[in-house]
ChimeraX commands (.cxc) that place a marker at each C-alpha (Angstrom):
marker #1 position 6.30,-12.53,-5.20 radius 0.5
marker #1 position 3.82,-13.17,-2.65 radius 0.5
marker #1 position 3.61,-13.07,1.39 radius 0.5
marker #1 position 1.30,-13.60,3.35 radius 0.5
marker #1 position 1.52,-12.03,7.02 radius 0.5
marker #1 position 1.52,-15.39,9.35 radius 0.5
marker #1 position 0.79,-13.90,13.12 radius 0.5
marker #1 position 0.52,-10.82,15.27 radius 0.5
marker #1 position 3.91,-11.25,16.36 radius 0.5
marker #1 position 5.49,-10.72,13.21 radius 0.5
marker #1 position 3.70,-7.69,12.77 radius 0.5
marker #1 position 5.21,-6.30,16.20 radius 0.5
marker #1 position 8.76,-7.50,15.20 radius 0.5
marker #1 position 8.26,-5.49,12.01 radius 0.5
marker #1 position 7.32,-2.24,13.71 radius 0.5
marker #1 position 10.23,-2.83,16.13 radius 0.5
marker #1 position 12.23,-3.46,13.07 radius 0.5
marker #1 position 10.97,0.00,11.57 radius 0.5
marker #1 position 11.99,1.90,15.31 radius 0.5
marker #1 position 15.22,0.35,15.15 radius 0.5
marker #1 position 15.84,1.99,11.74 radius 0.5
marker #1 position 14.42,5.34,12.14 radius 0.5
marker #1 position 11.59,4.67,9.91 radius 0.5
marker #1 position 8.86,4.32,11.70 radius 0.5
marker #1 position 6.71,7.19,11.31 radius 0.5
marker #1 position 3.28,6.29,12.93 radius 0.5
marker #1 position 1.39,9.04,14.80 radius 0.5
marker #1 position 1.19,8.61,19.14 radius 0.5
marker #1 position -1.94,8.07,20.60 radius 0.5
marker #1 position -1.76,11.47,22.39 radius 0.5
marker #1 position -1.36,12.85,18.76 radius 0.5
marker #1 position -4.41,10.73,17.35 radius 0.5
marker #1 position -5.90,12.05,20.62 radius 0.5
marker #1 position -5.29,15.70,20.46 radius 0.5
marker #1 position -5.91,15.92,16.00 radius 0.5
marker #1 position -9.60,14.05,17.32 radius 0.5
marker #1 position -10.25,17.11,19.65 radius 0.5
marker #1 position -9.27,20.31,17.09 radius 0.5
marker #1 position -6.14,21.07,19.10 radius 0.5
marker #1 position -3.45,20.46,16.72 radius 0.5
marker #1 position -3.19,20.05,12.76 radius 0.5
marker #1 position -2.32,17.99,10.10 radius 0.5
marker #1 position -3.29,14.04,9.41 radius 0.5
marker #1 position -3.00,11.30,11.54 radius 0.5
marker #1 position 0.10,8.82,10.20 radius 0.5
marker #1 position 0.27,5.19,9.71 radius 0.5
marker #1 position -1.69,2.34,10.93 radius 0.5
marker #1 position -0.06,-0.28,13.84 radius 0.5
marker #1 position -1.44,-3.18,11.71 radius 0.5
marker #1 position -0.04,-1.93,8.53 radius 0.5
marker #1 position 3.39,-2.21,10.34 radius 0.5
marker #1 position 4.68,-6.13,8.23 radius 0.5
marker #1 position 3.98,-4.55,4.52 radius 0.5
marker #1 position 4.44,-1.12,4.78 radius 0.5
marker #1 position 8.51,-2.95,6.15 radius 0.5
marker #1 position 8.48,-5.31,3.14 radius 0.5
marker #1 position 7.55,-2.77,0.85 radius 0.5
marker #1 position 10.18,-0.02,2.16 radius 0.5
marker #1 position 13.16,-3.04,2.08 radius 0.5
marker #1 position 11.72,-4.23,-1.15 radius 0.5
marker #1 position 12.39,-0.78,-2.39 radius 0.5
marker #1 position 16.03,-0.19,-0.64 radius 0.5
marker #1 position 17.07,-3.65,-2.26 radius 0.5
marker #1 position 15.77,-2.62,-6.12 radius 0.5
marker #1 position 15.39,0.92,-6.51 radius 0.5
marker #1 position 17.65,4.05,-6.20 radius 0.5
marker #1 position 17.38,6.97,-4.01 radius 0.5
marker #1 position 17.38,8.58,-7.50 radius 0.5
marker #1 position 14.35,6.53,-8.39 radius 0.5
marker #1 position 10.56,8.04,-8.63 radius 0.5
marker #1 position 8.18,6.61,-6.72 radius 0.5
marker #1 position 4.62,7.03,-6.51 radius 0.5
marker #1 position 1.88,5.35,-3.19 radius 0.5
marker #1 position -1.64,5.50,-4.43 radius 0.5
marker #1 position -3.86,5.92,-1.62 radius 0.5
marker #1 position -1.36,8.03,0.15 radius 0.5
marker #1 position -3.58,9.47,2.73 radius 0.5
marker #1 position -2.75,9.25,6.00 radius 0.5
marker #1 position 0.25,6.57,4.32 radius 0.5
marker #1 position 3.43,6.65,6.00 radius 0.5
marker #1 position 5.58,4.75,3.33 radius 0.5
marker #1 position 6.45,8.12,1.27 radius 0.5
marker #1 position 6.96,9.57,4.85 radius 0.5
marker #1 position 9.41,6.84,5.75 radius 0.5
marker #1 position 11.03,7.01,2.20 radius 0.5
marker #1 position 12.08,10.56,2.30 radius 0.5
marker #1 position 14.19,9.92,5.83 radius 0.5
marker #1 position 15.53,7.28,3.66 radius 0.5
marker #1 position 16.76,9.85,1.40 radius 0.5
marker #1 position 14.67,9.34,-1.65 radius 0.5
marker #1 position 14.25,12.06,-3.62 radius 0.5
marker #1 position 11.89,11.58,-6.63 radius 0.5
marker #1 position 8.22,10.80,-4.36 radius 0.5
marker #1 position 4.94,11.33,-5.32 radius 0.5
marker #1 position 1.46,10.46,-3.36 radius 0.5
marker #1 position -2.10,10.35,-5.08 radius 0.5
marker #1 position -5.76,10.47,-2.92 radius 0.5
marker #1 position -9.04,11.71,-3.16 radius 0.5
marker #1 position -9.01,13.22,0.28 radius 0.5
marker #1 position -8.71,16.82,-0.22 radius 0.5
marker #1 position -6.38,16.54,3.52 radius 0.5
marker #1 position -3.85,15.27,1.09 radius 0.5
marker #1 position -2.15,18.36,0.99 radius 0.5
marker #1 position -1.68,18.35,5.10 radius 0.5
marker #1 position 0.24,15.40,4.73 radius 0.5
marker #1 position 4.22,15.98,6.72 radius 0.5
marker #1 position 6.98,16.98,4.28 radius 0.5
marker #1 position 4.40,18.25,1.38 radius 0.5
marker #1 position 6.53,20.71,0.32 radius 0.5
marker #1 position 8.97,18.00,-0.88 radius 0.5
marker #1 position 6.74,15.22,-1.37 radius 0.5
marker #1 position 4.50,15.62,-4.82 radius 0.5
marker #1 position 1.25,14.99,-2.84 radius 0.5
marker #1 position -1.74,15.24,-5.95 radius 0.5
marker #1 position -5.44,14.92,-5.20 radius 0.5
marker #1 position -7.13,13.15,-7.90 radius 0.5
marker #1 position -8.11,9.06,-8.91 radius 0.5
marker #1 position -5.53,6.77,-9.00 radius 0.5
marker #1 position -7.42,4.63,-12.08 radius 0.5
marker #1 position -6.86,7.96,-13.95 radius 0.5
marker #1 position -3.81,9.65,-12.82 radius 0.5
marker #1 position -2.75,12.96,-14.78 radius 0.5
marker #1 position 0.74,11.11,-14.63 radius 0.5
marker #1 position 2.74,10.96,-18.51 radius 0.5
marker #1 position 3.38,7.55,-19.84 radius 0.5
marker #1 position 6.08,5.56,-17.86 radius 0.5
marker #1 position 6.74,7.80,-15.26 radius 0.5
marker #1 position 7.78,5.53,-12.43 radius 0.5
marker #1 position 9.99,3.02,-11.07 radius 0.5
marker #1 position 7.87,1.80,-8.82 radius 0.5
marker #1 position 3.74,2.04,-7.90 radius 0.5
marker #1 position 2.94,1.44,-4.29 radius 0.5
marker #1 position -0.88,0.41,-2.71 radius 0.5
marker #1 position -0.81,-0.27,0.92 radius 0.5
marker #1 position -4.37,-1.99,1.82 radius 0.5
marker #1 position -5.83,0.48,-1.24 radius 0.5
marker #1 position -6.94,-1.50,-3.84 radius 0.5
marker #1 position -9.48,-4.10,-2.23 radius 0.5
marker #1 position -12.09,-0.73,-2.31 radius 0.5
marker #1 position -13.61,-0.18,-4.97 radius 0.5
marker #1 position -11.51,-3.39,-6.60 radius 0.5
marker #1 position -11.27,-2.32,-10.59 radius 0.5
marker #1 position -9.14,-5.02,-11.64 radius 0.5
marker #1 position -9.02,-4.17,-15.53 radius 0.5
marker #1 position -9.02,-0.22,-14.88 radius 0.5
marker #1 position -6.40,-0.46,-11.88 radius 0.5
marker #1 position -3.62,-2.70,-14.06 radius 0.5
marker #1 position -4.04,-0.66,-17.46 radius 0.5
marker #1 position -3.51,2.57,-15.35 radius 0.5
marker #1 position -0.57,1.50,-13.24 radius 0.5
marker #1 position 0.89,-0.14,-16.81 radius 0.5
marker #1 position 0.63,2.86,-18.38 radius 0.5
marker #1 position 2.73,4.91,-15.86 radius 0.5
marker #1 position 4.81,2.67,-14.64 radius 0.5
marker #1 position 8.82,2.21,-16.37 radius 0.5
marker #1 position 9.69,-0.83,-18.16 radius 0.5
marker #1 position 11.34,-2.88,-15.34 radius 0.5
marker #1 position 9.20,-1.09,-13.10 radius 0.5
marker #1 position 7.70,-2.63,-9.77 radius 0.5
marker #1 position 3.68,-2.39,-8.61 radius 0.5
marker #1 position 3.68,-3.04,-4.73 radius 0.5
marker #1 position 0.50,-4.22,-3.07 radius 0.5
marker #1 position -0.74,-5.01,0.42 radius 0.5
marker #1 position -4.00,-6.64,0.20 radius 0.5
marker #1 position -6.55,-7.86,3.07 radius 0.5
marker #1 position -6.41,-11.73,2.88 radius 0.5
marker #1 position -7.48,-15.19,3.85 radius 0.5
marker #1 position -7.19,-17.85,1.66 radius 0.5
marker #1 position -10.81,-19.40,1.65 radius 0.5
marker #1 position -13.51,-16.93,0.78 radius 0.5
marker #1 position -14.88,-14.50,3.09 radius 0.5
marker #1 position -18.03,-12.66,1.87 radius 0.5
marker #1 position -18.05,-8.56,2.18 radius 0.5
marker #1 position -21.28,-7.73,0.12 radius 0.5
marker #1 position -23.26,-6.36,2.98 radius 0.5
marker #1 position -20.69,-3.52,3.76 radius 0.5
marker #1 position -19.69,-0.54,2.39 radius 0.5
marker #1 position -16.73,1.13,4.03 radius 0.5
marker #1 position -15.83,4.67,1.97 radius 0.5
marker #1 position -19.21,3.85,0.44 radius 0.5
marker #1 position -17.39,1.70,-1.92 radius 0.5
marker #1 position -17.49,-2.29,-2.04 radius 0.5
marker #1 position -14.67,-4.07,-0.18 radius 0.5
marker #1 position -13.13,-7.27,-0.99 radius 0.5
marker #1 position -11.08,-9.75,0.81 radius 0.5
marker #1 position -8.98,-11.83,-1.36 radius 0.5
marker #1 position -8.92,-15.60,-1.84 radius 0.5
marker #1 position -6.29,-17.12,-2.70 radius 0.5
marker #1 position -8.59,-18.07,-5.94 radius 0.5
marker #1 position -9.13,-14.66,-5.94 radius 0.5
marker #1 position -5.52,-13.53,-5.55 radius 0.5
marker #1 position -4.45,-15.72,-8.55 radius 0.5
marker #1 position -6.97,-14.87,-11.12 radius 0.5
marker #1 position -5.36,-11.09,-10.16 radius 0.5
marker #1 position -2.11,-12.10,-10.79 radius 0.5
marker #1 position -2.59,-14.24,-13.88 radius 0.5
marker #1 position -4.93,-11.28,-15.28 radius 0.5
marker #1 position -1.63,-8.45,-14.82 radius 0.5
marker #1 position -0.11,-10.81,-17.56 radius 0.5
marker #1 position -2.35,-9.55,-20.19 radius 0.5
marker #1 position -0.75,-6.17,-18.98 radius 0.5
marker #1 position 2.59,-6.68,-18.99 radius 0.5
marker #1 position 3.13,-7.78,-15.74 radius 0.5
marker #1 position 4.88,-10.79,-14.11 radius 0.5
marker #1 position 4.83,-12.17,-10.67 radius 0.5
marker #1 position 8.35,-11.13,-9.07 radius 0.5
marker #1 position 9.96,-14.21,-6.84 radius 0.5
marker #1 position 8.13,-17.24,-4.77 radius 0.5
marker #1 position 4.60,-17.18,-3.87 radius 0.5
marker #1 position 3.20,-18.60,-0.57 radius 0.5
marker #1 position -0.70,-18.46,-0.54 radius 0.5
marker #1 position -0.07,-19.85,3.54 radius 0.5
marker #1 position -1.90,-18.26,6.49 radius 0.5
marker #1 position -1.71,-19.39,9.76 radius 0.5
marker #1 position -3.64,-16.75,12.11 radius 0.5
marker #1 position -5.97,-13.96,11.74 radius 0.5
marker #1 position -4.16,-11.14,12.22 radius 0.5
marker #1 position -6.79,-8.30,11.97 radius 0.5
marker #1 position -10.28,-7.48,12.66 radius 0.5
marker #1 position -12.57,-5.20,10.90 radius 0.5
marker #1 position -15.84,-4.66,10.42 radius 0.5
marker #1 position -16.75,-7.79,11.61 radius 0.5
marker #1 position -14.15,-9.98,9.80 radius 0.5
marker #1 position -11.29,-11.25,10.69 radius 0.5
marker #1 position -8.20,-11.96,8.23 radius 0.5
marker #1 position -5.12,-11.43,7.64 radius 0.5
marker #1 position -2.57,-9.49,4.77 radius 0.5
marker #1 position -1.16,-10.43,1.62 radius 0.5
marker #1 position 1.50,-8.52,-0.16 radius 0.5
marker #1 position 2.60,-8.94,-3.42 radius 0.5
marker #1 position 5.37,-7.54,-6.07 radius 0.5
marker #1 position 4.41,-7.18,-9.79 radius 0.5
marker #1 position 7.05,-6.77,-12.66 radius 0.5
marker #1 position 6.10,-5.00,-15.58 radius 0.5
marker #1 position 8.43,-6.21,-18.67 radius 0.5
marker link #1:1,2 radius 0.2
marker link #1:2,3 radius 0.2
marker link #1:3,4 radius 0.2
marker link #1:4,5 radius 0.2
marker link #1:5,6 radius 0.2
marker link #1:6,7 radius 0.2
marker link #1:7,8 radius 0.2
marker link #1:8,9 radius 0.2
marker link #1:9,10 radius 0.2
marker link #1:10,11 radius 0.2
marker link #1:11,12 radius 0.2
marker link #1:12,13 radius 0.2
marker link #1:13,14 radius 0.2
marker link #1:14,15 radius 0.2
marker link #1:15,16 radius 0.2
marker link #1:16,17 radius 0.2
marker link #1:17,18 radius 0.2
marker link #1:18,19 radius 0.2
marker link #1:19,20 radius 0.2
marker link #1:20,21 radius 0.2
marker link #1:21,22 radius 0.2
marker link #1:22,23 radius 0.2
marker link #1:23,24 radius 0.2
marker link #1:24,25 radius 0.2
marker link #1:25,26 radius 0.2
marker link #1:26,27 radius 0.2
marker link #1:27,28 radius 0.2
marker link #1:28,29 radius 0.2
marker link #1:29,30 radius 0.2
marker link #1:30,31 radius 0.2
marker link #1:31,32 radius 0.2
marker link #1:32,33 radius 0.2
marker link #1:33,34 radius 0.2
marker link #1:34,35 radius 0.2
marker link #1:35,36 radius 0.2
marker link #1:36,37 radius 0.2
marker link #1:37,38 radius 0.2
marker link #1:38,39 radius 0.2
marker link #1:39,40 radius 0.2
marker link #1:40,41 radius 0.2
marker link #1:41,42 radius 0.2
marker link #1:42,43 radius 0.2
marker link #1:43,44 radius 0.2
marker link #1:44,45 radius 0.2
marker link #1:45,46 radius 0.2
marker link #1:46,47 radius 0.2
marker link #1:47,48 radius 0.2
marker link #1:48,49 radius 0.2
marker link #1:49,50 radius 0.2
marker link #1:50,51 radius 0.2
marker link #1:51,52 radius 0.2
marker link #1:52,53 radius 0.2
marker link #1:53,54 radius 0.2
marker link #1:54,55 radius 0.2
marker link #1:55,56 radius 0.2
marker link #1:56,57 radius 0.2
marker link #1:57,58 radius 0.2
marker link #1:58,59 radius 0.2
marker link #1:59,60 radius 0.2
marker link #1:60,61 radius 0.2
marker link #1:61,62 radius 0.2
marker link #1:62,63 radius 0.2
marker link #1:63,64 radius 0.2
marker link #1:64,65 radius 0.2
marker link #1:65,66 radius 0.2
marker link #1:66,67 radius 0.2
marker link #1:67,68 radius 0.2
marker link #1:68,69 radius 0.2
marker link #1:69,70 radius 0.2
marker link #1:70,71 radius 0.2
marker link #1:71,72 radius 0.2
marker link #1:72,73 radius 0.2
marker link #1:73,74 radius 0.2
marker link #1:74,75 radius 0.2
marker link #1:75,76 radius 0.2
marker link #1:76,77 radius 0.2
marker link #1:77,78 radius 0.2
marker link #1:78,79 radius 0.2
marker link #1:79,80 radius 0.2
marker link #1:80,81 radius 0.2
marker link #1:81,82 radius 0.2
marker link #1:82,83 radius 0.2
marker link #1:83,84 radius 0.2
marker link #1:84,85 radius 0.2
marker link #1:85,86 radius 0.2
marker link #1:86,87 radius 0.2
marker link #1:87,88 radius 0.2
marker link #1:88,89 radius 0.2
marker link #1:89,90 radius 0.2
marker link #1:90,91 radius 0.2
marker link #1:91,92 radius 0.2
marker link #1:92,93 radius 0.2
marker link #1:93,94 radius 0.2
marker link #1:94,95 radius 0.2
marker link #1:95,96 radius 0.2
marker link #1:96,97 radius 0.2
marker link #1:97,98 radius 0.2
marker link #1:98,99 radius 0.2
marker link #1:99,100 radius 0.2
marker link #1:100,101 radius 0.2
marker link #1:101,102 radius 0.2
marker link #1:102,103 radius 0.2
marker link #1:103,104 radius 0.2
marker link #1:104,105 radius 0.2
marker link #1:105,106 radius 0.2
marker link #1:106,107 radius 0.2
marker link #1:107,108 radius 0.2
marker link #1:108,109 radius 0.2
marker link #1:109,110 radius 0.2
marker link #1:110,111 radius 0.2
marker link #1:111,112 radius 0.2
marker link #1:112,113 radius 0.2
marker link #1:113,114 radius 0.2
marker link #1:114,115 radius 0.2
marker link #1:115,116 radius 0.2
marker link #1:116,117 radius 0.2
marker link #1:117,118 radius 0.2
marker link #1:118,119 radius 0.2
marker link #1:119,120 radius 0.2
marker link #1:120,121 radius 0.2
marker link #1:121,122 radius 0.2
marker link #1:122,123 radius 0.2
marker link #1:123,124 radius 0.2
marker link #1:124,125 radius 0.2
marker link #1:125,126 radius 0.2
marker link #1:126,127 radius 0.2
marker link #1:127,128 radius 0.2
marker link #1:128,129 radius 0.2
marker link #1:129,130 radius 0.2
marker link #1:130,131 radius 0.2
marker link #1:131,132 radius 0.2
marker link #1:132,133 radius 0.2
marker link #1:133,134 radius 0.2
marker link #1:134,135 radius 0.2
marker link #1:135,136 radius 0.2
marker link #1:136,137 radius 0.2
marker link #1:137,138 radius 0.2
marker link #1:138,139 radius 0.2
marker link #1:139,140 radius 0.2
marker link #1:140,141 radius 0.2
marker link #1:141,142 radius 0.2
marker link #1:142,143 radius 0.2
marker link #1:143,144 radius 0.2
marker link #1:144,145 radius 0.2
marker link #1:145,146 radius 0.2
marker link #1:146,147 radius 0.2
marker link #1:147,148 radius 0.2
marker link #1:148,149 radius 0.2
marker link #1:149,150 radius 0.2
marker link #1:150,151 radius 0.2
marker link #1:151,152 radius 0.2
marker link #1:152,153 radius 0.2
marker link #1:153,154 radius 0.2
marker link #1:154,155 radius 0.2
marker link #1:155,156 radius 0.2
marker link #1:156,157 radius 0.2
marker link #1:157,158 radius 0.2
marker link #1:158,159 radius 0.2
marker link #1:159,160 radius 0.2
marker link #1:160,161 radius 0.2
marker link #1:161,162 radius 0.2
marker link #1:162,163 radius 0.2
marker link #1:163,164 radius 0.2
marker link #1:164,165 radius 0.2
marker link #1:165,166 radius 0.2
marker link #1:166,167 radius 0.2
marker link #1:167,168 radius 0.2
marker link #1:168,169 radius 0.2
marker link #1:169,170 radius 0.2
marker link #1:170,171 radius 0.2
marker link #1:171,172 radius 0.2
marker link #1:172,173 radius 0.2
marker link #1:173,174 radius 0.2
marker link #1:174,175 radius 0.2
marker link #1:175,176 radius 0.2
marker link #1:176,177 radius 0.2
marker link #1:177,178 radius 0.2
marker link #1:178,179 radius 0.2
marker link #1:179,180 radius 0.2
marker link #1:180,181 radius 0.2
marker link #1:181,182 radius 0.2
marker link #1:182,183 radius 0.2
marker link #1:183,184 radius 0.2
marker link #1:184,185 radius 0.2
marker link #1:185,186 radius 0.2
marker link #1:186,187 radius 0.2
marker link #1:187,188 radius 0.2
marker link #1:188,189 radius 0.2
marker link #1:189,190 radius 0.2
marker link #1:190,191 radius 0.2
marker link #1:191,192 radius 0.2
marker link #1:192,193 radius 0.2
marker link #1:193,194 radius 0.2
marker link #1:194,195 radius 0.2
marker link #1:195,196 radius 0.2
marker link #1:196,197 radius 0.2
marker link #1:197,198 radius 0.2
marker link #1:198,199 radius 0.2
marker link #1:199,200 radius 0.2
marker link #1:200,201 radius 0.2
marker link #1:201,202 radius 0.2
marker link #1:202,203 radius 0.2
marker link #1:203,204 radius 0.2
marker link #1:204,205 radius 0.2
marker link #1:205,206 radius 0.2
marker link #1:206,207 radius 0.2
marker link #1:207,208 radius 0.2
marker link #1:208,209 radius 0.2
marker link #1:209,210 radius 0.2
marker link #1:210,211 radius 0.2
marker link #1:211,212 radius 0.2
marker link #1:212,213 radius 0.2
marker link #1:213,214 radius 0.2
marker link #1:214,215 radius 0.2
marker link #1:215,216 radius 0.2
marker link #1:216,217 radius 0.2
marker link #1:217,218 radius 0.2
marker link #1:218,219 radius 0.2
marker link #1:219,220 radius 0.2
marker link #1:220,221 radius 0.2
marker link #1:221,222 radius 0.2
marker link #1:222,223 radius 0.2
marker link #1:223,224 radius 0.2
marker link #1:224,225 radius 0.2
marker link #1:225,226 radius 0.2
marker link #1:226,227 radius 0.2
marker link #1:227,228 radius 0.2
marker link #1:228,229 radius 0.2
marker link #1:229,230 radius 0.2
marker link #1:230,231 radius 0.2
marker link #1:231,232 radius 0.2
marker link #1:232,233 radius 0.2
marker link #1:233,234 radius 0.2
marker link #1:234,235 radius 0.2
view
């Protein structure tokens, strides 16, 4: 399966979408504000933009996996899909990060927050139903690493859930560094080598593909683009 998010507008809807349902768990601005200048605690949640995939991923994961189900979001700093997920009533939810804030994260006494690299996770073999990377994987892009990891942890008829940044022609990245680490925006070239690669590991596509953009959705150091998200199988 593969979506690509087509305007600014849908990306609103979704967040409305997310109100309307009790899930959305972004931070204020006074609470962005007030974390900035010392005066309260903990991490700063979710990211406006983020608002279309973080949705698809959360209804992807009401339609196909159990409350019962484990669940693990690599990158999950500052992530507000596990967040969302436990007022959903999921019960089996893990989070992995670098950032040693991890552990600040809300609900961390019921959420299995672990601080360590998600292309070697401390995980056992086939531990998951599902794998979740909102806009996480495009840093640092290990394609061969990142698929033989999530493989290995993830159950048979187990799901791998990505958000990527996108546009469908090329847009070059070399000369920055965000995170110190190199950042890629997928082609759609790009996008499909990925996919057809995940074979080799056991994965399938999951449902239609549409490679389509139609407006630049986001800015960011000095690009503009747009998101991708996409559902893996593993067989």
């Amino acid at each position: 399966m593969v979506k690509v998010l087509k305007s600014k507008a849908e990306n609103i809807k979704a967040r409305t979408e997310m109100r309307r349902q009790g899930i959305s768990c972004i931070s204020s601005l006074l609470q962005r504000v007030l974390r900035k200048m010392g005066l309260i605690q903990g991490v700063a949640i979710g990211d406006f933009r983020k608002s279309w995939d973080v949705l698809e991923s959360i209804q992807f994961i009401k339609n196909n996996i159990p409350p019962n189900g484990s669940i693990l979001d690599i990158g999950a700093y500052a992530s507000e899909l596990l967040y969302a997920l436990y007022r959903l009533n999921y019960t089996k939810l893990s989070g992995i990060d670098l950032n040693p804030e991890l552990k600040q994260m809300p609900y961390a006494d019921n959420i299995q927050y672990m601080i360590s690299d998600f292309m070697q996770t401390p995980f056992e073999n086939e531990s998951f139903n599902a794998v979740t990377a909102i806009s996480v994987i495009e840093h640092g892009f290990d394609s061969h690493r990142l698929l033989a990891e999530i493989s290995r942890i993830l159950k048979p008829n187990g799901f791998f859930i990505i958000s990527v940044d996108y546009w469908p022609e090329k847009i070059d990245t070399s000369d920055v560094k965000p995170f110190g680490m190199d950042w890629k925006i997928f082609s759609e070239n790009e996008l499909r080598s990925f996919i057809k690669e995940a074979e080799k590991f056991g994965f399938k596509h999951y449902g239609a593909m549409d490679f389509n953009a139609l407006e630049r959705t986001a800015k960011w150091n000095g690009r503009k683009y747009t998101f991708a998200w996409i559902v893996l199988y593993k067989e």
